[in-house]
C-alpha positions in Angstrom: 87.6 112.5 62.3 87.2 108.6 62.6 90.5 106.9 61.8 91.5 106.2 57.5 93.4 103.0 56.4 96.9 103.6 55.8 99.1 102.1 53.2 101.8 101.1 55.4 102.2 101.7 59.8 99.6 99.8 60.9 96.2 99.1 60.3 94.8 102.5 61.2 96.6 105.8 61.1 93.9 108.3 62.5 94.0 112.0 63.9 93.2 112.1 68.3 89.8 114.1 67.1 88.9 114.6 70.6 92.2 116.5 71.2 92.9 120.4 70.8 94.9 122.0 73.1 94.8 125.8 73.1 97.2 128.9 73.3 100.3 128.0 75.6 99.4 124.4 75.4 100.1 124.2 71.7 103.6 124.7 72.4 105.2 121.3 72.4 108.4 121.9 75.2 105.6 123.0 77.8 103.5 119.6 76.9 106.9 117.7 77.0 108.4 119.2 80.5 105.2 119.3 82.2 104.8 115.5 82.0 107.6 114.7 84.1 108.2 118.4 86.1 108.1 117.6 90.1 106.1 121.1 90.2 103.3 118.9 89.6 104.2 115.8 92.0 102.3 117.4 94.9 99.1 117.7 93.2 98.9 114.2 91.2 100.2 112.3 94.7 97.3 114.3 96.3 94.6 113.2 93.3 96.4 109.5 93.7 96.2 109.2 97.6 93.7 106.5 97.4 95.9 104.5 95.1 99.3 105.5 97.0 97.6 104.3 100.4 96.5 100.7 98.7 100.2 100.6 97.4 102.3 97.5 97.7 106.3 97.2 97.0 106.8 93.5 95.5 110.1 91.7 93.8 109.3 89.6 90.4 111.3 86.4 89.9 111.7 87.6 86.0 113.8 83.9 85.3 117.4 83.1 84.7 117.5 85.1 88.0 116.5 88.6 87.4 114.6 89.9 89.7 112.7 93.0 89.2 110.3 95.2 91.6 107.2 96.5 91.2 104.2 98.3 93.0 101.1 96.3 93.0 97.9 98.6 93.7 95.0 96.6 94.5 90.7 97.3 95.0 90.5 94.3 96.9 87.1 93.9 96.8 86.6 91.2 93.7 88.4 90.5 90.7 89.6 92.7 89.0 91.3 94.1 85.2 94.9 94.8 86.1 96.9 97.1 83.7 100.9 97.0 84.2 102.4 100.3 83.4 106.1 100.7 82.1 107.9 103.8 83.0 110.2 105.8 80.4 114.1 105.9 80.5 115.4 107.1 83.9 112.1 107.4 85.0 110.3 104.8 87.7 106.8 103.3 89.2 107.1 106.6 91.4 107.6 109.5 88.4 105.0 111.4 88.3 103.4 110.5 84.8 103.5 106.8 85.8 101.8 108.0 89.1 99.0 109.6 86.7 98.6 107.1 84.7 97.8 104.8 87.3 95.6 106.8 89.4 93.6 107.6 86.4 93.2 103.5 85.7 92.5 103.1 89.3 89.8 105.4 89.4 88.5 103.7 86.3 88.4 100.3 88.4 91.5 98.6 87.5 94.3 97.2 89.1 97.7 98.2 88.8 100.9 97.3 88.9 104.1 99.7 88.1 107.0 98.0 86.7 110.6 99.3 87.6 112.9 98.7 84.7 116.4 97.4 85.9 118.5 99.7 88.1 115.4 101.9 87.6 113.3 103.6 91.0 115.8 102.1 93.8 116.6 98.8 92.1 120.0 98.8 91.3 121.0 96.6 94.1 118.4 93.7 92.5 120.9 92.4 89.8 124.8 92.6 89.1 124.4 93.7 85.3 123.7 97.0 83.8 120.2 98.0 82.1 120.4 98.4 78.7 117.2 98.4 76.5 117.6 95.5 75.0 116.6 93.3 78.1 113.3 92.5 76.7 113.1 89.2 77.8 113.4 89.8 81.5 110.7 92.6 80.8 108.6 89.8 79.0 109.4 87.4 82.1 108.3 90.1 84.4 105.0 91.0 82.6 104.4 87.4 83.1 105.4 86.7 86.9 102.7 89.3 87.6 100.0 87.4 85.3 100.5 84.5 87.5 100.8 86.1 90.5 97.7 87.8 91.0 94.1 86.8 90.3 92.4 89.0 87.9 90.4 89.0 84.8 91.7 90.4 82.0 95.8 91.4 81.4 96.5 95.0 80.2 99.8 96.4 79.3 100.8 100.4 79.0 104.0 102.1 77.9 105.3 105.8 77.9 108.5 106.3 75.7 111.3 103.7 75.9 108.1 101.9 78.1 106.3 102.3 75.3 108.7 100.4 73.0 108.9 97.4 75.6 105.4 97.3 76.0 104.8 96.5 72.2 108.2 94.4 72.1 106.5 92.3 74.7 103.2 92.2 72.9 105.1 90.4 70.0 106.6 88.1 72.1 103.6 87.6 74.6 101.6 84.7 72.5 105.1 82.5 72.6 105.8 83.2 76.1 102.1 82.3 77.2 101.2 85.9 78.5 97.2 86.3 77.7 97.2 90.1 77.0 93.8 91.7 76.0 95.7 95.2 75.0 98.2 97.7 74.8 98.9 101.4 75.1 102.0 102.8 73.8 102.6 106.5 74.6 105.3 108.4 72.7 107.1 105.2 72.5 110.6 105.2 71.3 110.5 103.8 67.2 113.7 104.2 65.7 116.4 104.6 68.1 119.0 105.6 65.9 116.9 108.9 65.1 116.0 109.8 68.3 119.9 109.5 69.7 120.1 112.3 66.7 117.4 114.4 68.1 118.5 114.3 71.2 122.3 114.9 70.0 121.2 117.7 67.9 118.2 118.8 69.4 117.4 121.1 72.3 119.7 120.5 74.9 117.7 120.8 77.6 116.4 117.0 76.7 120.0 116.1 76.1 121.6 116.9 79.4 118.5 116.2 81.5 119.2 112.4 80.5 122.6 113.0 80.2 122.8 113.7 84.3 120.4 111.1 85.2 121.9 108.3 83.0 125.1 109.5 84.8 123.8 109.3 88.4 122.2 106.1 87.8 125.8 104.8 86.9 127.1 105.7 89.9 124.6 104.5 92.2 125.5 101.2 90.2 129.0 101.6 91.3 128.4 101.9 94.7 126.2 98.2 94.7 128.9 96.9 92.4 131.8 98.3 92.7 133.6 96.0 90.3 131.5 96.6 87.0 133.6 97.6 84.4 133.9 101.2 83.5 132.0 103.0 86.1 134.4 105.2 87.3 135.3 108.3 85.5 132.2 109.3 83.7 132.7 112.6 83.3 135.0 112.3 80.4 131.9 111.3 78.6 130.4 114.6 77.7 127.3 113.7 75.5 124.8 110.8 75.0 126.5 109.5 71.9 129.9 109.4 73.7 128.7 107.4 76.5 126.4 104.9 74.3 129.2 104.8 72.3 131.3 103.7 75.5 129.0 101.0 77.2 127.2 99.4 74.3 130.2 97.0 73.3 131.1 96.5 77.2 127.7 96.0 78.6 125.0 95.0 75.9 126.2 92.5 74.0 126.4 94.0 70.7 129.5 95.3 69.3 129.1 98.9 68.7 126.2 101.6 69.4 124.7 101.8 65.9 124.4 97.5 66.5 122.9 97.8 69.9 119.9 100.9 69.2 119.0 99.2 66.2 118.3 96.1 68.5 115.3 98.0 70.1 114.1 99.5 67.1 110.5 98.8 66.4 111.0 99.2 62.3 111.8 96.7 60.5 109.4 93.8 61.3 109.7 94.2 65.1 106.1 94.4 64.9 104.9 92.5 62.0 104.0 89.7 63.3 101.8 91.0 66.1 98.9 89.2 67.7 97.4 91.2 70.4 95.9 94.5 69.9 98.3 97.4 70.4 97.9 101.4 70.1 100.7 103.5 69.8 99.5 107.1 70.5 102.0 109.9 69.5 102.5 113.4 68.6 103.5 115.1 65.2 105.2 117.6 67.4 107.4 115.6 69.3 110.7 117.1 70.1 112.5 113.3 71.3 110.7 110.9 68.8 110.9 112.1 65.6 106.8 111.2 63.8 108.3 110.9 60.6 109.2 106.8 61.4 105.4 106.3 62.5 105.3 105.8 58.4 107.6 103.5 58.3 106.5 101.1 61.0 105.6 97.9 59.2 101.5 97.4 58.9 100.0 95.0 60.9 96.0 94.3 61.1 96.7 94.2 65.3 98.2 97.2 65.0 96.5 101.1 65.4 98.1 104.8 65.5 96.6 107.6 66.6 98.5 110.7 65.8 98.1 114.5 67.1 99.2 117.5 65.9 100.4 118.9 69.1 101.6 117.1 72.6 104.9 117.0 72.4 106.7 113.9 74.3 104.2 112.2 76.7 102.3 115.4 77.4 98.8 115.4 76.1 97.7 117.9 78.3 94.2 119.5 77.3 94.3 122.2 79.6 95.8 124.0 82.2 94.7 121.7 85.1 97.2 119.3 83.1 94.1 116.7 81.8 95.8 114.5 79.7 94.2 113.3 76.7 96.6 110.1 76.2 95.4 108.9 79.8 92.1 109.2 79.5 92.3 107.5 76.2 94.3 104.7 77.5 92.1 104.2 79.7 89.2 104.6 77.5 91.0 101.9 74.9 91.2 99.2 78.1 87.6 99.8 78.7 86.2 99.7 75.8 88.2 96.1 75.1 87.2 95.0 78.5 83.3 95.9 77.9 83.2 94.0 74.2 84.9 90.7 75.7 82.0 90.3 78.8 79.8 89.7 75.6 81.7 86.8 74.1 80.8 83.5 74.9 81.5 82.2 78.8 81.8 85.5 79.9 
């Protein structure tokens, strides 16, 4: 089915055609804990070896001095299409999806560089102040410190959940901070913050308290860098998500109260209205974190395409049991394809 105009969401809203998972795979918990299950690291670092070995650890001056670090996997052989890739919450350039992901675009003859959020991967030593997710200009500054770090030809971004949502927060601000970006992916990406806090509140817990305990750890790793950061110490009296967002959003993120500071990431509204370089958010009807129902309400944009799935569940994708992901290979698919139909334009 090739993609049908939509009143409102974007300028496309069109069914993944290509993908139809069978049997088990319809299920959308298996296609949301297989993504990030470390059952699977073994066998993605063993299909990723080439890029793991051509792997580089670098720190990006991000301005106002943030500094954030990244892994930089070059071909080295010419100049090349480089794709930075934005991991989820509590995730890092080392989970195993991200890992995926950029083997997948390596193989495919890109560049890549893997961008650790702040106090993300082992990071929290790089800057005094807490992450929060509304440190998009730092993530903006950081998309371009790589741009004018290393040589390449064209500038790709990707996303996978709360990646996902900085990766098209940046692609609104990219034009205005001079970042040339040809595209970007968004996977699952977080829309409306305020309903996925509910489905995670009131959803299955597993998703809850699997955040819940890394959110927590991260927290205390923070401590031990900074041991004077306000209201680090006795987490445990925080029992759910909503307790502790309730907690740090007035002390840490600027905003006065939680409701304030998730609806600063939202991506309703007209977050995305404006929107100058070509995006694609690619999501799941069946998610169990990010409720489909706001893909609607995302406001329409001619740079702006959905391609929606019946089944996947949260950054799964997975068309069989050798855990092939559709949303990779279309990612990767979407960057060629933008890459081939610029080497015809003039001066190319």
């Amino acid at each position: 089915m090739s993609p049908r105009p939509a009143p409102a969401g974007g300028r496309h809203q069109g069914r993944g055609a290509d993908f139809a998972p069978r049997g088990i795979l319809k299920n959308a918990h298996l296609q949301t804990i297989a993504a990030s299950i470390k059952l699977r690291r073994p066998m993605v670092r063993h299909q990723a070896r080439r890029l793991l070995e051509r792997s580089q650890t670098t720190i990006l001056d991000c301005g106002d001095g943030v500094r954030l670090q990244g892994v930089y996997t070059p071909h080295g052989d010419s100049m090349r299409d480089i794709a930075v890739l934005i991991h989820g919450w509590e995730g890092s350039s080392d989970s195993v999806y991200l890992v995926a992901a950029a083997s997948c675009l390596y193989r495919r003859g890109l560049d890549v560089f893997r961008l650790n959020l702040r106090d993300h991967g082992p990071t929290h030593h790089l800057n005094p102040g807490l992450f929060h997710s509304c440190r998009t200009g730092e993530v903006v500054g950081a998309v371009r410190a790589v741009q004018e770090a290393y040589a390449r030809r064209r500038l790709f971004l990707g996303g996978f959940s709360l990646g996902g949502n900085f990766a098209l927060r940046v692609a609104a601000r990219a034009p205005a901070a001079g970042i040339a970006l040809q595209q970007v992916v968004a996977i699952s990406p977080v829309l409306n913050p305020v309903r996925t806090m509910d489905a995670l509140e009131n959803g299955s817990r597993v998703y809850h308290d699997y955040f819940l305990h890394k959110w927590r750890r991260s927290l205390e790793i923070k401590r031990r860098y900074f041991p004077e950061a306000e209201g680090l110490d006795n987490l445990a009296r925080l029992r759910t998500l909503g307790q502790m967002t309730a907690y740090f959003a007035p002390r840490h993120t600027g905003f006065p109260d939680a409701r304030s500071y998730l609806n600063g990431y939202s991506l309703l509204g007209n977050a995305l209205g404006g929107l100058e370089v070509d995006c694609h958010i690619l999501a799941s009807e069946d998610d169990p974190v990010i409720p489909a129902v706001d893909l609607s309400h995302l406001q329409a944009s001619e740079s702006l395409q959905i391609e929606r799935t019946r089944h996947g569940g949260h950054c799964g994708f997975f068309e069989n049991l050798r855990f092939e992901s559709w949303a990779l290979r279309r990612m990767a698919n979407i960057f060629s394809a933008a890459g081939a139909s610029d080497d015809h334009l003039p001066g190319k």
